[in-house]
Phi, psi and omega in degrees: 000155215267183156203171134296136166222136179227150171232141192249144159218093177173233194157148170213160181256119182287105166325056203315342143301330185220057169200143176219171192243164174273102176278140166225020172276199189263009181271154167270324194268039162235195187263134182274320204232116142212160215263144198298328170333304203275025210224280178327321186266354164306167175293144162339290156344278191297344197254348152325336217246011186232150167221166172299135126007276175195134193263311188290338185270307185297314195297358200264329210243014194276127170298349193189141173163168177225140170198130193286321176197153163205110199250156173222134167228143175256112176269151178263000000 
């Protein structure tokens, strides 16, 4: 089966309205998807415990950014 590799090089400034995070640490009693607003008021600690979304939705909506490559390769 083939695989995909994609690379990424660069940065954007994240809408805080229009980007949300992922939760993927171990607790049950928290919100899994939240919005950036609410992602800036955890405590630091806690916000390790989140990741983007969508790296593409934030690149859609970013107010300000660059990005040097974003490459695809296929291995056989």
């Amino acid at each position: 089966m083939s695989k995909i590799f994609v690379s990424v090089s660069g940065w954007f400034e994240a809408d805080p309205d229009r980007t949300m995070f992922q939760y993927f640490g171990q607790r049950d009693d928290v919100e899994k998807l939240i919005g950036g607003k609410q992602w800036l008021s955890l405590p630091e600690n806690e916000r390790s415990d989140y990741m983007l979304e969508s790296v593409t939705t934030g690149l859609k909506y970013s107010l300000d950014g660059d990005y040097e490559h974003i490459g695809i390769e296929v291995e056989e």
